[in-house]
N, C-alpha and C positions, 0 to 999 in steps of 0.2 A: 653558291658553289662555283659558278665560271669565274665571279672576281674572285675567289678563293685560289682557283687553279692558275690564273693570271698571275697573283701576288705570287703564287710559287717557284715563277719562268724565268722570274729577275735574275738577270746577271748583275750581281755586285761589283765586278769589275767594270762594268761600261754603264757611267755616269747619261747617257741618250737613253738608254733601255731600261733604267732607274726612274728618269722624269717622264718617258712616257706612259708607262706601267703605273706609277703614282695618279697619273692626269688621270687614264684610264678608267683606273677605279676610284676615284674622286667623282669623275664626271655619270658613273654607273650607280652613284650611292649617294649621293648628295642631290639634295635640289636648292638653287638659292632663289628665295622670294625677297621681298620688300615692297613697297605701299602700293606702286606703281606694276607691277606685274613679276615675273619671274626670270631671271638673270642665267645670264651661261656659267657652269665655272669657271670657264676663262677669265669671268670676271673678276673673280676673288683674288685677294694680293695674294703675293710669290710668297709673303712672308706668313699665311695663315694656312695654308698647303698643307705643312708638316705637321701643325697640330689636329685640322680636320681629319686627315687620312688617320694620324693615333685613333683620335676619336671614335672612324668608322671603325678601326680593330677591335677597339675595347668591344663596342656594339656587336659585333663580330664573334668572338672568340669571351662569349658571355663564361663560361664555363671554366677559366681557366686554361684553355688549350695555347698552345704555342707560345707559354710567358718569354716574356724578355727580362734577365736581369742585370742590372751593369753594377759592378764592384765601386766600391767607393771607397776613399782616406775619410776615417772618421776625424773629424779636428778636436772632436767633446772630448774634455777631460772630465767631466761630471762621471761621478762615480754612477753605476745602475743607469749608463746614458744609453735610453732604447734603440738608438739610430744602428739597422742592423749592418753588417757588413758588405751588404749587396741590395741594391731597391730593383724594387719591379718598376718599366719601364713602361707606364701608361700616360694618356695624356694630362691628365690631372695632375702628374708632376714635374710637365715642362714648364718653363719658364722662358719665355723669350719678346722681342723686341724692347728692348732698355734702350730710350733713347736717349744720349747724351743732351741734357738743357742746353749747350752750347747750340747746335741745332736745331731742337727742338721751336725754339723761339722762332725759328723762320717759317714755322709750319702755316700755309693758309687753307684754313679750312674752308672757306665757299669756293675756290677752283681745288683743293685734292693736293697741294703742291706745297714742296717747297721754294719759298723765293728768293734766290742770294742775289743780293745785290752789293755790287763792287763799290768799295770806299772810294774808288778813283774817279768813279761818275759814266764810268761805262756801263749799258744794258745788263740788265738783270736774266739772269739763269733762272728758269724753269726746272727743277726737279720730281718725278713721282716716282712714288713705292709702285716698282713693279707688277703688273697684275700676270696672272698663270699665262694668259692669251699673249701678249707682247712678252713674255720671256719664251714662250714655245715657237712663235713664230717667226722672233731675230735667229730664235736657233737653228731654225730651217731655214729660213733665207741664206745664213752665213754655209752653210754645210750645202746647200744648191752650188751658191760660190765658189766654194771651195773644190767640190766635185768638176765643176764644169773648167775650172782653171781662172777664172775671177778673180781680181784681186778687191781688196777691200781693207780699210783703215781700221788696222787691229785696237788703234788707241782710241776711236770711236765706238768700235764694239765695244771695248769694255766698257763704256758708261754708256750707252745705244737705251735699254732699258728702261734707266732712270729720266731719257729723254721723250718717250715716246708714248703719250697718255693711252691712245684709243688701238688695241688690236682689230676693230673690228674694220678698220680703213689701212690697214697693215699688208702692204706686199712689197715686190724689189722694187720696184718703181718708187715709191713714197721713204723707204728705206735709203734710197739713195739718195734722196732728195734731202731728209735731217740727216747723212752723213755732209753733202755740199755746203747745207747750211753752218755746219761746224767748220768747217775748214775757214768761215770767213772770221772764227773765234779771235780773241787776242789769248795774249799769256794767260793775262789775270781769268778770265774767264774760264778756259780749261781746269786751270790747277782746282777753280773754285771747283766746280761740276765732279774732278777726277777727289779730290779729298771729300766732299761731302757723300758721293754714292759710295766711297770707301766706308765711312763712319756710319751708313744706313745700313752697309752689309752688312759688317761688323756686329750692330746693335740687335739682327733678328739671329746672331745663329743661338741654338736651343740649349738651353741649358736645365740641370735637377733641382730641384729644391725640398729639400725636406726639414723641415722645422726642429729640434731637441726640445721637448718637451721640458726636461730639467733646467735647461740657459735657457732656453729660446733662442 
C-alpha cells in the first residue's frame, strides 16, 4: 500500500520526481540476486527499469485495477482481424532494446562494453549501457552544479553516462575527473562516443507488439 500511495504522488510533469518515484519503488519491490550474492538496484541497466516496474504493476494490480490502455492504427487488412482497437498496456507486451547489428558487433562481453575503435589509429572509446546508480547520480551531481552556480560541459553530460561503468566510486570529484579526461578527446573520438550513446538510446525506447493471429 506505501508503494501504492507513492506511485500515486507522481508528477507527470517533472521528469526528476518521475525517476525518483520509479527508483523508489523498484528499489522497495525488487531484489536482485545472482551466484555471488545480492545486488543493489542501482545496479540493473537504465534500460530494463521500465519493464521491471511494468512487471511490478502487473504483480501489483493482480485484479485488473488501474488498467492502462493505449489506442492503436490497426494496419491488418485481414478480414475478422482480432487485433482490437486499443491494447492493455502490461509488460508482456513491451518490446524494447533492438540493437542495430551495425553496433552491436562492437559489444564486448567479458568487460560489459562497447569498444569503438577509430579507423585512423587513435585510442579506442569505452561505452556502457547505463545502469539506474550512474544515471541517478550524474543527475544529482549535475543539479548540485547547477544550483550552486557551477558550470559544467553540457556536451559531456550528454554522453557522461555511457562513459562511466561503476556508481558505486561515483561523486563530483571523480565526475570531474572523466569530464577532464574528455576534453583531452579528438574530433574523431567524440563524434564516435556522441553518435553511438545516440544509437543505444534510440534502440531501448519501448515499444507494443501484438502479433495478428490471421497475417502474422
Amino acid at each position: 500500500v506505501g508503494e501504492i500511495r507513492h506511485f500515486s504522488t507522481i508528477d507527470e510533469n517533472d521528469p526528476i520526481d518521475i525517476d525518483d518515484k520509479i527508483n523508489h519503488i523498484i528499489s522497495k519491490c525488487s531484489s536482485v540476486k545472482w551466484a555471488e550474492g545480492t545486488l543493489s538496484h542501482l545496479d540493473l541497466y537504465q534500460e530494463d527499469r521500465f519493464y521491471i516496474f511494468m512487471s511490478i504493476r502487473d504483480l501489483t494490480f493482480v485484479k485488473g485495477e488501474n488498467r492502462i490502455f493505449i489506442p492503436i492504427k490497426n494496419p491488418c487488412s485481414k478480414e475478422g482481424c482480432p487485433i482490437p482497437n486499443d491494447i492493455e498496456l502490461t509488460s508482456g507486451v513491451l518490446s524494447s532494446f533492438k540493437l542495430d547489428q551495425k553496433i552491436k558487433k562492437y559489444y564486448d562481453k567479458d568487460n560489459g562494453c562497447f569498444n569503438l575503435i577509430p579507423k585512423n589509429g587513435e585510442p579506442p572509446i569505452q561505452l556502457f549501457i547505463p545502469t539506474i546508480g550512474v544515471s541517478t547520480k550524474i543527475r544529482k551531481i549535475l543539479k548540485e552544479k547547477s544550483d550552486k552556480g557551477k558550470k559544467y560541459d553540457e556536451t559531456f553530460a550528454k554522453v557522461s553516462s555511457f562513459l562511466i561503468p561503476n556508481w558505486r566510486e561515483l561523486d563530483e570529484k571523480s565526475y570531474n575527473e572523466y569530464e577532464n579526461i574528455s576534453k583531452g578527446w579528438t574530433y574523431t573520438q567524440f563524434v564516435l562516443s556522441d553518435s553511438a550513446s545516440d544509437q543505444i538510446t534510440f534502440a531501448t525506447k519501448n515499444s507494443l507488439e501484438f502479433k495478428c493471429s490471421k497475417c502474422g
